[in-house]
VOPAGU-2260 file (C-alpha; in pm, 1 decimal, decimal comma):
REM VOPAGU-2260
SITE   aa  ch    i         X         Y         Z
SITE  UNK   A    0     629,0    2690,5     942,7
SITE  UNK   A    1     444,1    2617,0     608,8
SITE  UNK   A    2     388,6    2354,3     388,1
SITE  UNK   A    3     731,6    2206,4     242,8
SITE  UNK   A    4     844,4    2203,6     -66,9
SITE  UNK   A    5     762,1    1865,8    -118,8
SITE  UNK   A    6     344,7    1914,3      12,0
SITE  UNK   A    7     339,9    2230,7    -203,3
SITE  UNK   A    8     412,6    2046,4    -502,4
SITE  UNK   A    9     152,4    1750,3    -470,3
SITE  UNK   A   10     -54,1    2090,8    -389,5
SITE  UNK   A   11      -3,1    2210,3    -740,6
SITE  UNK   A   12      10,5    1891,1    -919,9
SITE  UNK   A   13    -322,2    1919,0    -979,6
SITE  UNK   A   14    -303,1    2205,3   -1196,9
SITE  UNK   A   15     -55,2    2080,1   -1431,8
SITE  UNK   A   16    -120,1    1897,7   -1796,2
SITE  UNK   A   17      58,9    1568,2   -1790,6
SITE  UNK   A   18      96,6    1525,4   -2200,7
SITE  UNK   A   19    -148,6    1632,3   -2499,4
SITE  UNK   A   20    -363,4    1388,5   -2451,8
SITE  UNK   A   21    -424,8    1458,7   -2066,6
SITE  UNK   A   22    -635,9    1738,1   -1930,2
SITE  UNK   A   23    -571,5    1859,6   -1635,3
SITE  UNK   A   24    -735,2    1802,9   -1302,1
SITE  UNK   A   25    -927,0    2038,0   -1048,1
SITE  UNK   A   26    -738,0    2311,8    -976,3
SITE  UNK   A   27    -884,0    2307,2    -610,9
SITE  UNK   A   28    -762,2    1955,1    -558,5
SITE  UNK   A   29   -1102,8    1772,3    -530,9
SITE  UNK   A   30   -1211,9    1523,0    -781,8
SITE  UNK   A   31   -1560,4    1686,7    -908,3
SITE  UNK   A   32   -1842,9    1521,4   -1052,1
SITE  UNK   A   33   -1830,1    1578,9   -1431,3
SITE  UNK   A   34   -2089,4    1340,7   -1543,5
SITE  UNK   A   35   -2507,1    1288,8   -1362,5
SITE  UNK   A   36   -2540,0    1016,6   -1186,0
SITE  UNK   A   37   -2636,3     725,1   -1421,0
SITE  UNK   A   38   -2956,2     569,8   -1212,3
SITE  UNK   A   39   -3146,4     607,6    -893,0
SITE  UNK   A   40   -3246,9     355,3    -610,3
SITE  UNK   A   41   -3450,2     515,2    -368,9
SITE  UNK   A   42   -3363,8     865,7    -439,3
SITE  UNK   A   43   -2991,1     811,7    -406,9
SITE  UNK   A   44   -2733,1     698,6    -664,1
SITE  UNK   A   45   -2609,2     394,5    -776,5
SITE  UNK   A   46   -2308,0     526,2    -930,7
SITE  UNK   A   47   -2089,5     878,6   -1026,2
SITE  UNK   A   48   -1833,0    1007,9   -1270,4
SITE  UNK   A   49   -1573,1    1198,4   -1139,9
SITE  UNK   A   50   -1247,5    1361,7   -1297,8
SITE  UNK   A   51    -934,7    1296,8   -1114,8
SITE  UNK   A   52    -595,1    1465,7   -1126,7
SITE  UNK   A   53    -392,1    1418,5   -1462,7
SITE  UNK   A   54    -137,8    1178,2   -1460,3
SITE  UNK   A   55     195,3    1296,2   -1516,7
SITE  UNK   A   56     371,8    1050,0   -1771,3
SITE  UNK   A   57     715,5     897,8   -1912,3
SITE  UNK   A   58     803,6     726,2   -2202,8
SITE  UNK   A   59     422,7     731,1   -2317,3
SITE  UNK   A   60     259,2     820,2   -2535,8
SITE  UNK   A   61    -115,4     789,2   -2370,3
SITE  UNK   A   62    -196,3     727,4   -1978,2
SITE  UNK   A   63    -480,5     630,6   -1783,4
SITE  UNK   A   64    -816,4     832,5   -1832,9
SITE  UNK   A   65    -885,4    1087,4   -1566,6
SITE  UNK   A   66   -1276,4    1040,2   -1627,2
SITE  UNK   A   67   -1336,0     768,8   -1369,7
SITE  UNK   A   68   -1679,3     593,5   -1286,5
SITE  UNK   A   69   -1780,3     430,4    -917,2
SITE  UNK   A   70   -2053,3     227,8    -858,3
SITE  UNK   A   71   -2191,2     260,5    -522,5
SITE  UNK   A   72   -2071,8     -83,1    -364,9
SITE  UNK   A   73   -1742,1      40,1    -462,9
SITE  UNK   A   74   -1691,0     376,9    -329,7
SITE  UNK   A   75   -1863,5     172,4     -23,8
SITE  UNK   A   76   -1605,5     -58,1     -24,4
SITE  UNK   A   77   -1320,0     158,2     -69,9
SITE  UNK   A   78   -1432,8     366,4     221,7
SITE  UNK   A   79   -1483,8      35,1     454,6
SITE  UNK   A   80   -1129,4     -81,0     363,5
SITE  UNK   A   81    -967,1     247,0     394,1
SITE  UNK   A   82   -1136,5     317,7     726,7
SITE  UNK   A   83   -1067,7     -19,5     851,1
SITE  UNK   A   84    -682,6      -1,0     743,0
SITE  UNK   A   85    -703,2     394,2     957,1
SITE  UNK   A   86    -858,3     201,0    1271,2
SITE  UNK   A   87    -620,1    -102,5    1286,8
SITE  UNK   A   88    -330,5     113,6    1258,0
SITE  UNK   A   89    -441,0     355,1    1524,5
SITE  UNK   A   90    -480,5      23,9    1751,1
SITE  UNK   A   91    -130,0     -68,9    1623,0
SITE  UNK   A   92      -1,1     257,3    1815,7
SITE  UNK   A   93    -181,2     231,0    2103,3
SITE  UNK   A   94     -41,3    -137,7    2183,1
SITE  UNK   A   95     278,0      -6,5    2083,6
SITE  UNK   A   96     244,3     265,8    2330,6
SITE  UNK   A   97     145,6       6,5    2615,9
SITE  UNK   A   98     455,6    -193,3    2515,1
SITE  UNK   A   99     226,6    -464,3    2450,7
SITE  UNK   A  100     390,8    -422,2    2057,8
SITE  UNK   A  101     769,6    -463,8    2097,0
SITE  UNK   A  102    1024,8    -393,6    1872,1
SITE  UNK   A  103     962,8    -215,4    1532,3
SITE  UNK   A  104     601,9     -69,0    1404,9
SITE  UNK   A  105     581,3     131,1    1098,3
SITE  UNK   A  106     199,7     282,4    1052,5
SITE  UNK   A  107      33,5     351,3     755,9
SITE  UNK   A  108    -222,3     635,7     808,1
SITE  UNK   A  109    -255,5     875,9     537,3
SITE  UNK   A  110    -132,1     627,0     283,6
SITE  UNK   A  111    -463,6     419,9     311,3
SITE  UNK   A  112    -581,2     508,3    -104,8
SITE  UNK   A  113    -255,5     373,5    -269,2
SITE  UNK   A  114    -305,5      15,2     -94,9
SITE  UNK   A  115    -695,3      56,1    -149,7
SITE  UNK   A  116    -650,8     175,1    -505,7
SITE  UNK   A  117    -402,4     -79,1    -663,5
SITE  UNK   A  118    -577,7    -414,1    -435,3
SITE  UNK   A  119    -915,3    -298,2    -611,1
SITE  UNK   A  120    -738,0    -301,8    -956,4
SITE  UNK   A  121    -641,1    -695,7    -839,2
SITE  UNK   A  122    -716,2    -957,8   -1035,8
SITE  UNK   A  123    -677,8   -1323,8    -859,5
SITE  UNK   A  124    -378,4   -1409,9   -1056,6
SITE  UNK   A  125    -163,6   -1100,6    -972,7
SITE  UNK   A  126      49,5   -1062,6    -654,3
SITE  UNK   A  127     181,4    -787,3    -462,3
SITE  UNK   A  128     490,0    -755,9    -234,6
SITE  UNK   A  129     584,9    -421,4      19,1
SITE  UNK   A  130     801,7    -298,4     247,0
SITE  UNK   A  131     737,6    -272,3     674,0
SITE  UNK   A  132     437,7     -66,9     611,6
SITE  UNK   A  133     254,5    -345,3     504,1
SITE  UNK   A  134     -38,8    -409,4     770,9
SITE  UNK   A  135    -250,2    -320,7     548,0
SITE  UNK   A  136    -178,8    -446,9     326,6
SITE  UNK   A  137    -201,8    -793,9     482,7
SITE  UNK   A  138    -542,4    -690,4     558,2
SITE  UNK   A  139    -618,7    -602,9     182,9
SITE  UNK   A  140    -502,2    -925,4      85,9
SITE  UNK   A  141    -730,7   -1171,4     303,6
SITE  UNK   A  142    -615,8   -1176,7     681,3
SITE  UNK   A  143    -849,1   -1090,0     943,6
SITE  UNK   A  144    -781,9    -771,4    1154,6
SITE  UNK   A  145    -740,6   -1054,0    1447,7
SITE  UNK   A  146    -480,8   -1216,9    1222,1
SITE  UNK   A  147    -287,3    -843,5    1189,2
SITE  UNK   A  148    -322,9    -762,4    1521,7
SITE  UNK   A  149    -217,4   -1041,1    1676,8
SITE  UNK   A  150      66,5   -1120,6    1488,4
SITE  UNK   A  151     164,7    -756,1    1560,4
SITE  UNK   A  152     166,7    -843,5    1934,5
SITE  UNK   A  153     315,5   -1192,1    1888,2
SITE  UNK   A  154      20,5   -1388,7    1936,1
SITE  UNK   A  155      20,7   -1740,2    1855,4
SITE  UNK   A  156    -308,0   -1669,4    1695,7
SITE  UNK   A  157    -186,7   -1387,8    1442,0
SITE  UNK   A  158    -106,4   -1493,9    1050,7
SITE  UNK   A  159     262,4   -1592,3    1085,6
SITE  UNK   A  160     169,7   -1744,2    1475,8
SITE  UNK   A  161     321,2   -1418,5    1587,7
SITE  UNK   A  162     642,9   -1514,2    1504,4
SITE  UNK   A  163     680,6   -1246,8    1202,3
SITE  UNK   A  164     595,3    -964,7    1391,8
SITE  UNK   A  165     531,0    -594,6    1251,3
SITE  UNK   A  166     738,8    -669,1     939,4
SITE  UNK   A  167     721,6   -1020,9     815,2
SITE  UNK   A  168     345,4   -1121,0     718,0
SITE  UNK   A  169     246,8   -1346,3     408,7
SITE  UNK   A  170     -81,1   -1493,5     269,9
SITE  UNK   A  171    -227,4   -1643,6     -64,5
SITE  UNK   A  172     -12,3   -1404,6    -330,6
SITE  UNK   A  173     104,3   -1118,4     -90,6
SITE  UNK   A  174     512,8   -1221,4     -20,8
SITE  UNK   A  175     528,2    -968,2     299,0
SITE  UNK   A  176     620,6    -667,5     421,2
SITE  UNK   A  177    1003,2    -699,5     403,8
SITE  UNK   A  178    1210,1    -585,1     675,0
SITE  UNK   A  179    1570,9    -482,0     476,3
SITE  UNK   A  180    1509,0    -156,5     295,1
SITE  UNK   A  181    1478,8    -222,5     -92,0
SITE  UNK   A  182    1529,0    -581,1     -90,7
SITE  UNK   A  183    1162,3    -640,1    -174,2
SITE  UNK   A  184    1189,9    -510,9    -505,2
SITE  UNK   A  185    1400,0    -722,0    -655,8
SITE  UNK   A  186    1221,3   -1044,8    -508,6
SITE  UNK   A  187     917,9    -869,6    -663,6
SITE  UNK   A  188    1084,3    -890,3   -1050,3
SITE  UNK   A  189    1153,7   -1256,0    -944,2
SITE  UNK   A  190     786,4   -1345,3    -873,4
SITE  UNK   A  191     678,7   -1146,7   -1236,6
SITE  UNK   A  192     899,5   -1326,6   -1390,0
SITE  UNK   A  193     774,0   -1629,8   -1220,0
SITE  UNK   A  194     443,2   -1520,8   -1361,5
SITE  UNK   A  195     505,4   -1521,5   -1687,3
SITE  UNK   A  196     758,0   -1832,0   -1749,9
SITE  UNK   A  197     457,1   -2047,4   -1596,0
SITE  UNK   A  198     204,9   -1805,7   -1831,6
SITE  UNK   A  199     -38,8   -1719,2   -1539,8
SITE  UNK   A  200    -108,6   -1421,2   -1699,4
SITE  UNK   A  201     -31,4   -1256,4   -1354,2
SITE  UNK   A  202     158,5    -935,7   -1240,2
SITE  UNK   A  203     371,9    -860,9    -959,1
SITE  UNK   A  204     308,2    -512,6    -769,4
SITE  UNK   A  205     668,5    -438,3    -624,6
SITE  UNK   A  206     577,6    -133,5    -373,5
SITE  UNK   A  207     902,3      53,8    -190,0
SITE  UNK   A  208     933,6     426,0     -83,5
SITE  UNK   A  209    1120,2     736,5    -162,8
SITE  UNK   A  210    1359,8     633,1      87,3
SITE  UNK   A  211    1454,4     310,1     -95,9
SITE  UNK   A  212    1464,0     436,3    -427,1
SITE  UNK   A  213    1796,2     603,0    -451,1
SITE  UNK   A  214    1914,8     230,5    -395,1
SITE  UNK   A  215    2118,1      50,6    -683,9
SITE  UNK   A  216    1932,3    -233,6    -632,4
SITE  UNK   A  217    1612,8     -92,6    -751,2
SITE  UNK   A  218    1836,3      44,0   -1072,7
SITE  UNK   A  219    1969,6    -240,2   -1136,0
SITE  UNK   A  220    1588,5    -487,4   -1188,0
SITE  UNK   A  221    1451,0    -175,3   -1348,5
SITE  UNK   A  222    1663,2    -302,4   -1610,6
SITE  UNK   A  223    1657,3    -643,7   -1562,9
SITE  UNK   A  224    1249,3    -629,7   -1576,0
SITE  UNK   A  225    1273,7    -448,2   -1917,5
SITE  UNK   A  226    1508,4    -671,2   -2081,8
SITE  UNK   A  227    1310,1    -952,3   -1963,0
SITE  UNK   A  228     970,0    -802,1   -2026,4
SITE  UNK   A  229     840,8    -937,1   -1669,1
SITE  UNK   A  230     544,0    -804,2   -1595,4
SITE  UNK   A  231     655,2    -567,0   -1321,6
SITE  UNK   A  232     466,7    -295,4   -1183,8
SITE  UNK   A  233     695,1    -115,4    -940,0
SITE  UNK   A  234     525,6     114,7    -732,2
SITE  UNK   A  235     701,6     451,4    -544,9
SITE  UNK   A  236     455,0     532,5    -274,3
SITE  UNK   A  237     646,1     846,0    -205,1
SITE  UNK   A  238     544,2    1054,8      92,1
SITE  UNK   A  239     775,6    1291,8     101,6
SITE  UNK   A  240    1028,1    1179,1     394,9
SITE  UNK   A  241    1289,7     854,5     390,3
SITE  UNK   A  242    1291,2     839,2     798,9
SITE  UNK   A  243    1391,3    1186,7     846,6
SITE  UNK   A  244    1447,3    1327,0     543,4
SITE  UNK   A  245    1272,1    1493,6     290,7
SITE  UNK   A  246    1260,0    1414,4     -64,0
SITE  UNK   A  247    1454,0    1686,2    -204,0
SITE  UNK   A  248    1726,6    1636,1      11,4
SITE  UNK   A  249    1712,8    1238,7     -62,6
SITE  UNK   A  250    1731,1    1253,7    -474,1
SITE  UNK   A  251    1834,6    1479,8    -695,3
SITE  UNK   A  252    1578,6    1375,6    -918,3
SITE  UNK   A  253    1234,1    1379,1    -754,8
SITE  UNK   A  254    1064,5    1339,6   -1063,9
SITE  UNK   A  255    1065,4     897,7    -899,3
SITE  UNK   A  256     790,5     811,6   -1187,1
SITE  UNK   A  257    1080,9     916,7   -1464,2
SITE  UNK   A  258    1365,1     690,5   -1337,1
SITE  UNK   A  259    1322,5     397,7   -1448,9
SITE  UNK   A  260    1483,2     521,1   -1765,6
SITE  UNK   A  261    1354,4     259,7   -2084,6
SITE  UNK   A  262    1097,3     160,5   -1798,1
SITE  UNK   A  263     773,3     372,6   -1860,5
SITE  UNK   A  264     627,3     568,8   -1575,7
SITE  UNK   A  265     295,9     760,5   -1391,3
SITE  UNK   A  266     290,7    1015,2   -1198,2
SITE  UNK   A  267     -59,3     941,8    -986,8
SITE  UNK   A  268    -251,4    1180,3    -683,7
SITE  UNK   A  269    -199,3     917,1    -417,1
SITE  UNK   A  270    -433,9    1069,7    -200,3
SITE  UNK   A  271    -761,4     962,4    -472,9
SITE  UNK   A  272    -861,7     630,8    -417,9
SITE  UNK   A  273    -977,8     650,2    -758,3
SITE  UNK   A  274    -674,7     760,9    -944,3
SITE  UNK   A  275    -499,8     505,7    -830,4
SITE  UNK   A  276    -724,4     260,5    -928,1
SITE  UNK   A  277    -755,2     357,2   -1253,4
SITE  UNK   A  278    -378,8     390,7   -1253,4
SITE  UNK   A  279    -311,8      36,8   -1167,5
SITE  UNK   A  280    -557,3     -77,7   -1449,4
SITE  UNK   A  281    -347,1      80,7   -1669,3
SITE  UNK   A  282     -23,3     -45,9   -1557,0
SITE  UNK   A  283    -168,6    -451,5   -1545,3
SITE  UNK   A  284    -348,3    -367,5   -1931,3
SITE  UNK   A  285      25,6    -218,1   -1950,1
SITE  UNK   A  286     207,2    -545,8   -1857,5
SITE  UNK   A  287     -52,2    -831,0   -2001,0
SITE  UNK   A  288      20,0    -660,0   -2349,5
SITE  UNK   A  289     337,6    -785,1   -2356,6
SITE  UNK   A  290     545,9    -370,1   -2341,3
SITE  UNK   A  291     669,6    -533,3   -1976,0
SITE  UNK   A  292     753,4    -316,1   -1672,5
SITE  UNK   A  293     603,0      11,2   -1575,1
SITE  UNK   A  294     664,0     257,7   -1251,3
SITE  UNK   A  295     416,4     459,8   -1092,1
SITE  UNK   A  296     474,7     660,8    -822,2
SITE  UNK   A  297     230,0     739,5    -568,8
SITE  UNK   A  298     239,0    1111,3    -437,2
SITE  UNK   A  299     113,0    1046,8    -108,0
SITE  UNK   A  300     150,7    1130,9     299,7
SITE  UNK   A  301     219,6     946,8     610,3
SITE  UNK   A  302      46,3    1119,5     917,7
SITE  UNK   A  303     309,3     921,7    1145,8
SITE  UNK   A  304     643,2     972,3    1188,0
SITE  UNK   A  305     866,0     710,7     998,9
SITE  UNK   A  306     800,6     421,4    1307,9
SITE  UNK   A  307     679,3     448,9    1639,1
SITE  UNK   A  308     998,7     531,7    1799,1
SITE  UNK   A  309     988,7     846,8    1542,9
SITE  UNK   A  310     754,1    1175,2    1660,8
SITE  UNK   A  311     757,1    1272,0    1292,6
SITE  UNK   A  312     779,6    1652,9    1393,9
SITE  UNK   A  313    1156,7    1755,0    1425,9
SITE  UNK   A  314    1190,2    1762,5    1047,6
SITE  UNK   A  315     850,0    1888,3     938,2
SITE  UNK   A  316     601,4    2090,2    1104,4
SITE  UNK   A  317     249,5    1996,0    1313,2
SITE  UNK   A  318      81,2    2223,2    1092,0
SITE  UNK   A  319     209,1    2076,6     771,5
SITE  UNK   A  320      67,9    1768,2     922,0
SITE  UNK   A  321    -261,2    1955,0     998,2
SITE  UNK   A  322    -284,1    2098,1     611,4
SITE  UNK   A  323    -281,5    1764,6     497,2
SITE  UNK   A  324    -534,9    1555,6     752,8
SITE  UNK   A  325    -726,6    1885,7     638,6
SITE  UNK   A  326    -723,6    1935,8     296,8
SITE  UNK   A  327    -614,1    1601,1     170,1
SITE  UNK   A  328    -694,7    1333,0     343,5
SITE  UNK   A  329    -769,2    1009,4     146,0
SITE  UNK   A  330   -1060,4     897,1     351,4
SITE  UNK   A  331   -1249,1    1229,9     443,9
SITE  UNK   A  332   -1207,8    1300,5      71,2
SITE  UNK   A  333   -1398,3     988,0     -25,0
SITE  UNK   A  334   -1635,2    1051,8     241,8
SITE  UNK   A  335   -1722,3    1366,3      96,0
SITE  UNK   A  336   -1779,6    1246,1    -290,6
SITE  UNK   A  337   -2007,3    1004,5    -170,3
SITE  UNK   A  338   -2230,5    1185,0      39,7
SITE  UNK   A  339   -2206,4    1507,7    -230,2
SITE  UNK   A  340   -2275,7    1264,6    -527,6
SITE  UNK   A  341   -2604,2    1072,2    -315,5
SITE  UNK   A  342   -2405,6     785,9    -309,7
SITE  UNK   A  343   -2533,1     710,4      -0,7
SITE  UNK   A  344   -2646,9     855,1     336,3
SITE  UNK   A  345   -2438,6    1023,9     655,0
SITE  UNK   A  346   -2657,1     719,8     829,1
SITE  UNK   A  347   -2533,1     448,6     580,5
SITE  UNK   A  348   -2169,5     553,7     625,6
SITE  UNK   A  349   -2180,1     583,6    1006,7
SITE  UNK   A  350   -2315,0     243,6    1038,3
SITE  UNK   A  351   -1968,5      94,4     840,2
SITE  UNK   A  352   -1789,5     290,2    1047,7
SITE  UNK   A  353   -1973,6     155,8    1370,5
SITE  UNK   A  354   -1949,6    -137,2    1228,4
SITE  UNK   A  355   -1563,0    -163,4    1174,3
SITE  UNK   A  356   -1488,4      23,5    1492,5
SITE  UNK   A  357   -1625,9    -267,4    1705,8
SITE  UNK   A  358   -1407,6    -541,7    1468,2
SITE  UNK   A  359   -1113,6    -335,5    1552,8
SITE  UNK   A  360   -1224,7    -330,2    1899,7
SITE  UNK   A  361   -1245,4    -689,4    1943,2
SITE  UNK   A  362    -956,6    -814,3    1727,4
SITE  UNK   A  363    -796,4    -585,6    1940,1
SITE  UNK   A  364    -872,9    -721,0    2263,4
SITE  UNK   A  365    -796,8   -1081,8    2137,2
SITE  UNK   A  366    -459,7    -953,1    2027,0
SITE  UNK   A  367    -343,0    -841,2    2387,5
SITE  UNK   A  368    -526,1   -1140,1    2529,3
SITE  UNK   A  369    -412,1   -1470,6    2309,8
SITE  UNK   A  370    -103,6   -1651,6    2383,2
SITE  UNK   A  371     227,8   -1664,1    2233,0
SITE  UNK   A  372     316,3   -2013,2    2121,8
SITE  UNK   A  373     542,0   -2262,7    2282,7
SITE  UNK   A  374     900,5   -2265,2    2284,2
SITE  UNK   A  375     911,2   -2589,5    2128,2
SITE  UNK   A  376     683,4   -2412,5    1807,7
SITE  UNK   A  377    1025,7   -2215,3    1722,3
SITE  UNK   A  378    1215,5   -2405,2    1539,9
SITE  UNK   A  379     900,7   -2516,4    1328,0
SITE  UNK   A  380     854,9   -2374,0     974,4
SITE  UNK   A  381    1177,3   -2176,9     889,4
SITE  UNK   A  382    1179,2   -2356,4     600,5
SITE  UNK   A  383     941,7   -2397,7     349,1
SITE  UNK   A  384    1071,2   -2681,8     182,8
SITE  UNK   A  385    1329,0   -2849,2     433,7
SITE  UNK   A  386    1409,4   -3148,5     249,9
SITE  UNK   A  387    1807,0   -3009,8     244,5
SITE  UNK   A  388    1773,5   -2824,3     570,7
SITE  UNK   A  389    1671,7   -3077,8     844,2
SITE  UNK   A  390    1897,0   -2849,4    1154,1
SITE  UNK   A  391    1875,3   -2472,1    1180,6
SITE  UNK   A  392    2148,5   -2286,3    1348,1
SITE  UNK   A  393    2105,9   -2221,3    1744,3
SITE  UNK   A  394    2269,0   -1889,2    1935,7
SITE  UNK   A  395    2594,0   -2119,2    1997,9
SITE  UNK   A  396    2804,7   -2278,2    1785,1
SITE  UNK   A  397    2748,8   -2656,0    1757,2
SITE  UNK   A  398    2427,0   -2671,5    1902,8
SITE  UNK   A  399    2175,9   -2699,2    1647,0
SITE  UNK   A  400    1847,2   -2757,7    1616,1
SITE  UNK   A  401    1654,5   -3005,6    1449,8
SITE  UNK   A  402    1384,0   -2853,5    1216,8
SITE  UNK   A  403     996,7   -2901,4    1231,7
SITE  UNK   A  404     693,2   -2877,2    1002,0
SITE  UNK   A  405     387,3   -2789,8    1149,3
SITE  UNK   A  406     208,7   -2621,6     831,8
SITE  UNK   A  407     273,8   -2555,5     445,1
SITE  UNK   A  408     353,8   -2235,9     311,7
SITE  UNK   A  409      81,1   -2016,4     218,8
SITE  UNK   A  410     243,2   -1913,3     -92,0
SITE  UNK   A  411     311,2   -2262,0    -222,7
């Protein structure tokens, strides 16, 4: 079978002119250097221009700029994270696949540039919350791969003491992965406006996929955000398939960056590391100006099927898969602007990838190794604040349990 219709139209995306004041991208896909180098260090580059795919838009009247500059420590650290997040998750499914990971496991490979993208647009005072696919994100947002890992295999050593699991991880300003489709975005409106009735000056990312956006939920804060003018910028990472199935068969409107009606919107490649960044300036400029909300939506691909328990390949083909990995794969792509622009040497990248491959390694091995905690650590930290909630309720009526504090919240 061929590509879908879906794949085919991220294909030709490229292609297409977004408004009047957009020009449109590489026809062949590839961001291309439009602009020399602007210095040299020993014979290689310190930074590159490069033209990314135009940005579809709604409801305004200018979008990001498609002319995008990278230093080298940049494009070095976008490939380290991106790599990293590739590496952890492939770890991920092996432990799942020893049944050393239990329950649910949602993977993240092929999506790597829209996490990547929109934490490098960060600023300290904005926060971000997800869905299940969120490992890493987690990673993104300051735990160790130990801390992912092991929290993935219930380790008393991983960032929730491995009583979150796949779904359920937090640190400073990231408010999880959220296990009940859709239910993040909402909480994500609630922590923008949080933002800016305390005037932080902060934004909320509130990420959810194609799969969850047909929800009324999501409807009903677009609205919300807009009347209140929180500064909200939901994010669509849409690859193509809600569990099993595809996009077009999901919504009759696939067009996700365009339904947030009043609520402007982006269309962004979510396969450039770049684009995205840029994007997600935008959208932050976009919400500190005081216009409040914005979408974008994030055409991107997961190589895995929806979870672990999910081949991925009764609904779409292995050579769809295969056309991607080939043609538009976030991290190869990267790979191959560096070394084209002299950004730095074949050597330079193989040692980061060296490098991260023996982190993974050992994280991993800690991971299977660790602990879990006691059964007595169980009934610690439901709460965050448990002044009104001193008993939590047990598996039979009548027999509660008192409730402990061990540690504070991270997000307090």
């Amino acid at each position: 079978m061929g590509l879908s219709k879906w794949v085919k139209t991220i294909f030709r995306a490229g292609t297409e002119v977004a408004a009047q004041n957009q020009k449109p991208g590489d026809v062949a896909g590839t961001a291309k250097k439009v602009l020399a180098t602007q210095s040299q260090s020993s014979g290689y580059a310190t930074e590159a221009t490069f033209e990314t795919r135009a940005f579809k838009l709604h409801n305004l009247d200018q979008g990001p700029a498609t002319t995008v500059t990278v230093t080298k420590d940049e494009a070095l650290r976008y490939y380290g994270q991106m790599y990293a997040i590739r590496r952890m998750e492939t770890a991920a499914g092996n432990l799942y696949k020893e049944k050393i990971i239990r329950g649910f496991c949602h993977l993240y490979s092929g999506q790597e540039a829209c996490a990547v993208g929109m934490r490098a647009a960060m600023r300290p005072e904005d926060s971000c919350i997800t869905a299940y696919r969120c490992h890493g994100w987690t990673y993104l947002m300051g735990v160790s791969m130990q801390g992912v890992l092991a929290e993935l295999t219930g380790r008393q050593s991983g960032c929730a003491r491995g009583k979150g699991g796949s779904m359920h991880m937090y640190t400073n300003n990231f408010y999880g992965g959220n296990g009940i489709v859709g239910a993040q975005v909402p909480l994500g409106v609630g922590i923008a406006f949080a933002a800016k009735y305390n005037g932080t000056k902060g934004v909320c990312i509130a990420a959810y996929g194609d799969g969850a956006a047909n929800q009324g939920q999501i409807f009903e804060v677009y609205n919300m955000a807009k009347l209140w003018n929180a500064p909200c910028i939901f994010v669509c990472e849409n690859n193509g398939y809600g569990m099993g199935t595809s996009a077009e068969r999901a919504s009759a409107n696939v067009n996700y960056y365009t339904r947030g009606d009043a609520v402007p919107g982006i269309w962004v490649d979510g396969m450039d590391v770049l684009a995205v960044r840029e994007a997600t300036r935008f959208a932050i400029e976009h919400c500190n100006s005081g216009k409040g909300p914005i979408l974008l939506e994030t055409a991107t691909y997961r190589y895995s099927g929806h979870s672990m328990s999910d081949p991925g390949t009764s609904y779409r083909s292995r050579d769809e898969i295969a056309e991607v990995r080939q043609t538009r794969d976030p991290i190869t792509s990267l790979r191959e602007k560096i070394l084209t622009n002299e950004l730095a040497t074949t050597e330079e990248l193989k040692e980061i990838e060296s490098k991260l491959r023996g982190e993974v390694d050992a994280a991993t091995k800690v991971a299977k190794a660790d602990k879990e905690i006691a059964v007595e650590e169980l009934v610690t930290d439901i709460y965050a604040k448990p002044d009104n909630c001193s008993v939590i309720r047990n598996s039979t009526p009548g027999g509660e349990l008192a409730h402990k504090s061990l540690g504070r919240a991270v997000n307090l």
